[in-house]
Structure formats: C-alpha cells, structure tokens
C-alpha positions as a Python dict, from the first residue, in 0.01 Angstrom:
ca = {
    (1, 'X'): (0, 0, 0),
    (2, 'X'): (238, 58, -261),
    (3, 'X'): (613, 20, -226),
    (4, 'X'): (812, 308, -335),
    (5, 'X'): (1125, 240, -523),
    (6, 'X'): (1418, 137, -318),
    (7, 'X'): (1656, 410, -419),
    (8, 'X'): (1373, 739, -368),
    (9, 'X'): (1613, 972, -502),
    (10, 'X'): (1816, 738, -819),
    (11, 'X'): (1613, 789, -1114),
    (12, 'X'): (1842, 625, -1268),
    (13, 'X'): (1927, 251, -1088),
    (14, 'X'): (1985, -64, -1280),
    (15, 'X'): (1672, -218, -1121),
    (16, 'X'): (1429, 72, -1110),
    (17, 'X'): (1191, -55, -1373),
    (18, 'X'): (1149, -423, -1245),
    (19, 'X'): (1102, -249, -900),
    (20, 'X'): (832, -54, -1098),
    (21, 'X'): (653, -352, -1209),
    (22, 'X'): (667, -565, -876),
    (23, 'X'): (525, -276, -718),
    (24, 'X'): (177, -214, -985),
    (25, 'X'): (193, -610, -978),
    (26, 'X'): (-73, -657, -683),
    (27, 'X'): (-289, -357, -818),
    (28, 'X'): (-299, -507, -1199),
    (29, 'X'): (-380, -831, -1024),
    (30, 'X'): (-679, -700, -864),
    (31, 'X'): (-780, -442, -1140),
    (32, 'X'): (-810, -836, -1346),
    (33, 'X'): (-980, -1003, -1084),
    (34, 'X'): (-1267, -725, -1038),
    (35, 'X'): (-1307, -701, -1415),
    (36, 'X'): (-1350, -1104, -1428),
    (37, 'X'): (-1559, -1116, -1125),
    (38, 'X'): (-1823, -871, -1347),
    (39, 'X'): (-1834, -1057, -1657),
    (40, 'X'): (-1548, -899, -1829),
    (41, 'X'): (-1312, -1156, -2034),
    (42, 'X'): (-908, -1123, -1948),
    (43, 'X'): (-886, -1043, -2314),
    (44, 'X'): (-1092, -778, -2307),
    (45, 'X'): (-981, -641, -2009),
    (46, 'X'): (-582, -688, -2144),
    (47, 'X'): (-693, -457, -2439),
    (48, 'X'): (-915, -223, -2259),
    (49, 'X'): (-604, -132, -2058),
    (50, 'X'): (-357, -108, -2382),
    (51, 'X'): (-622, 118, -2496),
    (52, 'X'): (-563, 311, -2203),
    (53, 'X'): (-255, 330, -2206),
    (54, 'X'): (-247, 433, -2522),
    (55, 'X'): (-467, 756, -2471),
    (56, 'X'): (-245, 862, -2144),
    (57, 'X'): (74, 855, -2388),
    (58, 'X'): (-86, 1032, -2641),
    (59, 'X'): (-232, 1294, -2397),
    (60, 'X'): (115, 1344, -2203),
    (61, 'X'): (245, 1439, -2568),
    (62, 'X'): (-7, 1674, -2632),
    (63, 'X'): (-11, 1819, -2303),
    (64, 'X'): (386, 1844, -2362),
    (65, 'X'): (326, 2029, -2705),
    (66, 'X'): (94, 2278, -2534),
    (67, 'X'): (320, 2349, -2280),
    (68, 'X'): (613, 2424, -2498),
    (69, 'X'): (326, 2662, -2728),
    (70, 'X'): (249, 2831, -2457),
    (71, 'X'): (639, 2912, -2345),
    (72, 'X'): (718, 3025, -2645),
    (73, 'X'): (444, 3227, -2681),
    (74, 'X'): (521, 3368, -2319),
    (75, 'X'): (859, 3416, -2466),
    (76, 'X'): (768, 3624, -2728),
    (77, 'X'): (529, 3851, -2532),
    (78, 'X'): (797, 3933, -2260),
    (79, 'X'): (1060, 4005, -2603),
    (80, 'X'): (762, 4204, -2685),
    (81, 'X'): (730, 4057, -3010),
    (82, 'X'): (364, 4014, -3160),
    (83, 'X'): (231, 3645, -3195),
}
C-alpha cells in the first residue's frame, strides 16, 4: 500500500515532496531487489530507471505540445478560420 500525502488537498505544503519520496521509497526498494535477484547490477538498474525517467518527461512534453496544437486548432475551426 501506498501512503497518500498527508495534506490530500495542499498541493502546495512545505513537506509534500519528502512525503513523496518516503512514500515510492518501499516500491524503489523492491523494484532494486527484483532486478538484483535476476542478475541485473544496481548500476544498471540505477540507469535503466534514469533512462526511464527520462522518456516519461520527454513524452509528458510532447503530449503537452499536442494538446495545446490541437486547442488551437479547435480554436480556429470554431472562429471558423481555415488551418
């Protein structure tokens, strides 16, 4: 089970990151321990997962470029001007 944060509805509290982090803490733990239990080395595994992290961030930015296309093409069709 994961712990939610402690304030559901504060975006914004001082603590809200570290609660982040305790709270992915036991999953990373075992995501490590699987991979070393296969054959994997930590380093490997530590840069497999940067790598991973890297390709979610760069798809949330393209998916966020998309979205904004495609409003202001919707936009421009309800102002009925042509694209």
């Amino acid at each position: 089970m994961i712990d939610p944060p402690r304030h559901l509805h504060d975006h914004d509290y001082a603590d809200r990151a570290l609660d982040c982090q305790e709270a992915m803490e036991p999953g990373f733990q075992a995501i490590i321990d699987c991979m070393l239990e296969v054959g994997w080395t930590r380093s490997e595994t530590l840069r497999a997962l940067k790598r991973l992290i890297a390709a979610d961030n760069m798809t949330q930015k393209e998916n966020a470029k998309t979205e904004a296309e495609l409003a202001i093409a919707r936009a421009m069709v309800r102002a009925g001007k042509p694209l």
